[in-house]
N, CA, C and O atoms as a GROMACS GRO file, in nm:
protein
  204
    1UNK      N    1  18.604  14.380  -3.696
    1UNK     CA    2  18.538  14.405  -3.571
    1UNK      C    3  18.641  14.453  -3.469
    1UNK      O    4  18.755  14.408  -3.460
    2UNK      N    5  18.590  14.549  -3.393
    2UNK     CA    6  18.658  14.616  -3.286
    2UNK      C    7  18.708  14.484  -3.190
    2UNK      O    8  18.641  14.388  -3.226
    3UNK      N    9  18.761  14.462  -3.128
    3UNK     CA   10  18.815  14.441  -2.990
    3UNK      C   11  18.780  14.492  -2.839
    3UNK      O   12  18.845  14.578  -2.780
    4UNK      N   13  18.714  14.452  -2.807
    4UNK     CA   14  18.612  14.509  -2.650
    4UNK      C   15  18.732  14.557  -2.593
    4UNK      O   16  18.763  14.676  -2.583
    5UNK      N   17  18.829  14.415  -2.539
    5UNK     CA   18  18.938  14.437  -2.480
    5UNK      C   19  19.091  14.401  -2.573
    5UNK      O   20  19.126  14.286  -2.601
    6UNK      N   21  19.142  14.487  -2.598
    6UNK     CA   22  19.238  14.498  -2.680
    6UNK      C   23  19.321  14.444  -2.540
    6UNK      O   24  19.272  14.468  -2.430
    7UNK      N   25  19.437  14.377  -2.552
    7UNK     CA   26  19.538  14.308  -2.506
    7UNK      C   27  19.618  14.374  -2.536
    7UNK      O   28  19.696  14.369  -2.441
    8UNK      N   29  19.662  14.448  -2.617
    8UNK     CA   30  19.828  14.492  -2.717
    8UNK      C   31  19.792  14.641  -2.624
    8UNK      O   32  19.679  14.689  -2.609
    9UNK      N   33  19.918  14.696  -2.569
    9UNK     CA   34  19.895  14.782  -2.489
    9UNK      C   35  19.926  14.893  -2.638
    9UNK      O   36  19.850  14.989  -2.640
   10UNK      N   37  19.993  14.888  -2.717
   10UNK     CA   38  19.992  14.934  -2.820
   10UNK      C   39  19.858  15.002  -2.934
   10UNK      O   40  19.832  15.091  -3.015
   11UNK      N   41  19.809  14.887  -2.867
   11UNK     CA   42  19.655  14.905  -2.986
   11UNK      C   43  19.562  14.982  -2.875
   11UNK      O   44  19.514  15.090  -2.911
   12UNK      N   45  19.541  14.948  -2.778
   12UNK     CA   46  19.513  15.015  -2.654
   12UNK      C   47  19.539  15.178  -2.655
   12UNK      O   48  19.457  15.260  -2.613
   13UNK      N   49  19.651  15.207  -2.703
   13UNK     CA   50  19.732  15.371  -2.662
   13UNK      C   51  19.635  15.434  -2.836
   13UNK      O   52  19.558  15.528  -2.853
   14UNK      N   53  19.682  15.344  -2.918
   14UNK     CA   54  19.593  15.401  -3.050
   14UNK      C   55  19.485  15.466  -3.036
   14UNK      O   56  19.444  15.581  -3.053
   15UNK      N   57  19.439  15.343  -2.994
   15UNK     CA   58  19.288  15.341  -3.020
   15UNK      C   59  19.202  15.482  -2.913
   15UNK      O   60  19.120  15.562  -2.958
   16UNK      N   61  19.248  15.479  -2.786
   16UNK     CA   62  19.247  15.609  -2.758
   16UNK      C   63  19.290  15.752  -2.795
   16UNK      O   64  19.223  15.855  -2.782
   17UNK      N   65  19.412  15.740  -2.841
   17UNK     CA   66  19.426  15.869  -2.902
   17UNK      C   67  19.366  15.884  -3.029
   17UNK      O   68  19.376  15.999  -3.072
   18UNK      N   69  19.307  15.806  -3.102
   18UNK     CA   70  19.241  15.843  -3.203
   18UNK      C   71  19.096  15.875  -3.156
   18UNK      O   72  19.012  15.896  -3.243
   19UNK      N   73  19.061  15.881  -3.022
   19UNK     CA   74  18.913  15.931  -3.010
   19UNK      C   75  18.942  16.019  -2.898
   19UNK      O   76  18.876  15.988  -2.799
   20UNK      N   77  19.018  16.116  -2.880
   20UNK     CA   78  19.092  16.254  -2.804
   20UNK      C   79  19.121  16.375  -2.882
   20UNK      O   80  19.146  16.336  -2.996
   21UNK      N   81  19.127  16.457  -2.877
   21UNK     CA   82  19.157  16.620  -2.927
   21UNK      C   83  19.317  16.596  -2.922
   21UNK      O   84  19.341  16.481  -2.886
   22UNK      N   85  19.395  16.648  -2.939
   22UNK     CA   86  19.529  16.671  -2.913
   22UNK      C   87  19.601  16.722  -3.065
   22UNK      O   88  19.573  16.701  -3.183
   23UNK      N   89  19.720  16.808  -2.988
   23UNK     CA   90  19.764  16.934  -3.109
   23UNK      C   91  19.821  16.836  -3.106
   23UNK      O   92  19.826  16.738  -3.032
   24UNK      N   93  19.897  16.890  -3.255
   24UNK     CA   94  19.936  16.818  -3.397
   24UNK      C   95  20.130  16.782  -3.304
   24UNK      O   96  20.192  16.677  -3.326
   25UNK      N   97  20.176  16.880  -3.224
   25UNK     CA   98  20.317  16.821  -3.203
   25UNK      C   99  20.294  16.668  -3.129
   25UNK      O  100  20.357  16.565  -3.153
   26UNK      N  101  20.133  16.695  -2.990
   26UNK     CA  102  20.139  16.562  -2.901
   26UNK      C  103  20.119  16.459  -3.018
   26UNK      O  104  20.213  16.382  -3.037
   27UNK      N  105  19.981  16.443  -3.122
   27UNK     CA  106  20.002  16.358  -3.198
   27UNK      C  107  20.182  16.268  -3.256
   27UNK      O  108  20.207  16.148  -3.269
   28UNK      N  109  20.257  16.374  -3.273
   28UNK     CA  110  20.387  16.388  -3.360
   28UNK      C  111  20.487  16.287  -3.204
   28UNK      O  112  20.568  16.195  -3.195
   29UNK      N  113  20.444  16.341  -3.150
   29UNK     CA  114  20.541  16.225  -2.984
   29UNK      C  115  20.459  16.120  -2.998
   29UNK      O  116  20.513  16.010  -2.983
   30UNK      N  117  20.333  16.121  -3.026
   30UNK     CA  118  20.316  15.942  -3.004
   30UNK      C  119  20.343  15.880  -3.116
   30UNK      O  120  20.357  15.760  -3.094
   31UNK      N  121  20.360  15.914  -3.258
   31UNK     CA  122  20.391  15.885  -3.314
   31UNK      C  123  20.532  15.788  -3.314
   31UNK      O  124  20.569  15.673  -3.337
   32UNK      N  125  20.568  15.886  -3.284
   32UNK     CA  126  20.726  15.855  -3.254
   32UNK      C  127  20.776  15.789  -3.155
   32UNK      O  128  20.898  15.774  -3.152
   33UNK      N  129  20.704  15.741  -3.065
   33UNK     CA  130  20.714  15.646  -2.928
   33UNK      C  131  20.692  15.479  -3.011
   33UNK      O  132  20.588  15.414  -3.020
   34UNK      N  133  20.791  15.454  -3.048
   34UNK     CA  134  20.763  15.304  -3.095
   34UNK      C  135  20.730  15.209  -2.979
   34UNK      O  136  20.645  15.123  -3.002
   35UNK      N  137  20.791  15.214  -2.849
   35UNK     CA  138  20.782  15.112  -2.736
   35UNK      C  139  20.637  15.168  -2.684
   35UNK      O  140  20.625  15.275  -2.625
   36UNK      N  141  20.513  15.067  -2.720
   36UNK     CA  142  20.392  15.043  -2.741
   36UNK      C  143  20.348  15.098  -2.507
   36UNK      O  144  20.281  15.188  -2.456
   37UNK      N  145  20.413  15.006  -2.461
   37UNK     CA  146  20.369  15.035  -2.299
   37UNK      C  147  20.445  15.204  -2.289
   37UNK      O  148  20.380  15.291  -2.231
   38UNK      N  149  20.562  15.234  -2.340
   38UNK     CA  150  20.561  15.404  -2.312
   38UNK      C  151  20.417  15.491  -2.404
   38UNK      O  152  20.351  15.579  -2.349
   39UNK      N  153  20.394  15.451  -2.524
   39UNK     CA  154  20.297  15.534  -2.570
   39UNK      C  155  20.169  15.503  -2.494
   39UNK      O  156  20.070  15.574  -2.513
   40UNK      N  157  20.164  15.401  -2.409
   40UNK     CA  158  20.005  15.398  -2.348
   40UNK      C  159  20.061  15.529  -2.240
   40UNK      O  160  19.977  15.618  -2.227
   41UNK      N  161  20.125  15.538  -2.202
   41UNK     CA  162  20.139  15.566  -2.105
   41UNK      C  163  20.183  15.740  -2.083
   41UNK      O  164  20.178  15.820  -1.990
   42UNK      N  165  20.225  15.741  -2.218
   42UNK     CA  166  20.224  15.908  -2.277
   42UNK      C  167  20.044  15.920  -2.315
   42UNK      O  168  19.974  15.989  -2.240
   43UNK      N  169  20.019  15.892  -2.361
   43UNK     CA  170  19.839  15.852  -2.361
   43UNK      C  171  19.801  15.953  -2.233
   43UNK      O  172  19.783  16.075  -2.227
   44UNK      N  173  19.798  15.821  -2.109
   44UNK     CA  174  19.749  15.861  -2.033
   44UNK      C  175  19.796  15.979  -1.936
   44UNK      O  176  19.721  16.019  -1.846
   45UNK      N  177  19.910  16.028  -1.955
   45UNK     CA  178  19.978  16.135  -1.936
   45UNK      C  179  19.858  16.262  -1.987
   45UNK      O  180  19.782  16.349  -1.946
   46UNK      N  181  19.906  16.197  -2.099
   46UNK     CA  182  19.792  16.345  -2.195
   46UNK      C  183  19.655  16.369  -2.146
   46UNK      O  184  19.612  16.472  -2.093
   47UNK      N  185  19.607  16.283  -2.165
   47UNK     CA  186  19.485  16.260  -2.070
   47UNK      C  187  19.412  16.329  -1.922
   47UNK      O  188  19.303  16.374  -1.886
   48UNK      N  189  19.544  16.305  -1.869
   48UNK     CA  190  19.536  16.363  -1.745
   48UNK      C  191  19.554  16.528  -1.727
   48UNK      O  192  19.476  16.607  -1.674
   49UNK      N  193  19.694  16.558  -1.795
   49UNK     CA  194  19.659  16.708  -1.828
   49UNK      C  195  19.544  16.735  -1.900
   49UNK      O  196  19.492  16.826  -1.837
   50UNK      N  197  19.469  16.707  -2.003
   50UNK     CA  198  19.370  16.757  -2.019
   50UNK      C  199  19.245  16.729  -1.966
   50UNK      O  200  19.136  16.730  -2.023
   51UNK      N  201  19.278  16.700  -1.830
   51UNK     CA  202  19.114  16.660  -1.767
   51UNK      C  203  19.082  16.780  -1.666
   51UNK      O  204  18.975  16.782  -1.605
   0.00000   0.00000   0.00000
């Protein structure tokens, strides 16, 4: 079962980018962002340029 509110800012940054569009390099940076509060936060970066 999903998590309404995910706590793990980590699972948080996932779980959004897995329901977003984004080319294959942005995928390839979050990947690679192990420190879970920078990838939310490259997330919402992305996000924002594409709004």
């Amino acid at each position: 079962m999903i998590d309404a509110k995910p706590r793990d800012p980590g699972r948080l940054a996932d779980m959004i980018a897995s329901h977003i569009e984004l080319s294959i390099p942005d995928k390839q940076v979050l990947l690679a962002t192990l420190d879970p509060v920078r990838r939310l936060k490259r997330v919402g970066d992305l996000l924002q340029s594409n709004a």
